[in-house]
N, C-alpha and C positions, 0 to 999 in steps of 0.2 A: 377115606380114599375116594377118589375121583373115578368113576369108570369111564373105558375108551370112549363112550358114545360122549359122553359128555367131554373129555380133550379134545374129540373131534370138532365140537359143536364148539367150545372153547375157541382153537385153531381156525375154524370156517369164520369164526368174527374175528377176531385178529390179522388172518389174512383179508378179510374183506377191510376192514377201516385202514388196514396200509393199503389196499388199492382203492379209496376213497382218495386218503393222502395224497398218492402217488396222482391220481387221477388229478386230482383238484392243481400240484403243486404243476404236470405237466401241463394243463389247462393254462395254469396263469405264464408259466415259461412260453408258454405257445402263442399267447396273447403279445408277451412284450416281445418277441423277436418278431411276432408279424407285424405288430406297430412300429417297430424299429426298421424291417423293412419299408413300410409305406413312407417312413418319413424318409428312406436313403431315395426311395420311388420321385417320391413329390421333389426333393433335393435335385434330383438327375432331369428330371423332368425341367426344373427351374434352369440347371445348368445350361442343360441343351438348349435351352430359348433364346437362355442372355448369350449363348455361341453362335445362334442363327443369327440373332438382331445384329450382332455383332460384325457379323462377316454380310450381310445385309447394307449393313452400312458401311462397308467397307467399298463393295462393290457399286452401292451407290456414287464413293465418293471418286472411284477408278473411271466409273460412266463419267464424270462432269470431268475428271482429269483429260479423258480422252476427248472431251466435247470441244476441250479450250485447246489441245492440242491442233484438232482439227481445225477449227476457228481459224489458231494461228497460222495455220498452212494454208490453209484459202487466202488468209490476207497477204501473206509472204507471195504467194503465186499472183496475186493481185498486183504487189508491188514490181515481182519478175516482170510482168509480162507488160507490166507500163512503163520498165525502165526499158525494156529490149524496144518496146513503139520506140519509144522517145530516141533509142540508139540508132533502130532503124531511118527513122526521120532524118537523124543527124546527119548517118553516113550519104543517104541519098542525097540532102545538100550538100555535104563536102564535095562529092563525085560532081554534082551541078557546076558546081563553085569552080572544082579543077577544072572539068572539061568548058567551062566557060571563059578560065584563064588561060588554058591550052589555047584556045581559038584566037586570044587575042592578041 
């Protein structure tokens, strides 16, 4: 026969090596979900970079859209206002021209 001291002492190792177990198996569960998060970490982190560069360059290429746009409105305005000389020129000779044939 077994005396209680000795079940209990029985019991007190029993339950200590399943909380070795337990210890150890939630150790290693512990291990791979924090590695599992650092790589989703490192993953989001990657994400987020290739989304900056991305809109980075997007906006880089909206700058030079809007540069050429400008460009061309300067030159357009360049063109206006050499065609309006040139109109103004004209009408003032027409007016010369008329009021010169007028007189004669």
């Amino acid at each position: 026969k077994i005396d209680e001291e000795t079940k209990l002492s029985l019991a007190d190792k029993v339950a200590s090596a399943d909380f070795v177990a337990f210890k150890a198996s939630a150790t290693e569960e512990l291990g791979a979900r924090k590695t599992s998060f650092e790589q989703f970490r490192d993953a989001t982190v990657l994400d987020f970079a290739g989304v900056r560069a991305e809109a980075k360059a997007q906006q880089d290429k909206d700058v030079q859209a809007m540069a050429a746009v400008t460009t061309d409105l300067a030159a357009h305005r360049v063109e206006v206002t050499l065609s309006f000389d040139q109109n103004t020129a004209a009408l003032a000779t027409y007016k010369t021209e008329v009021a010169q044939g007028s007189e004669a």
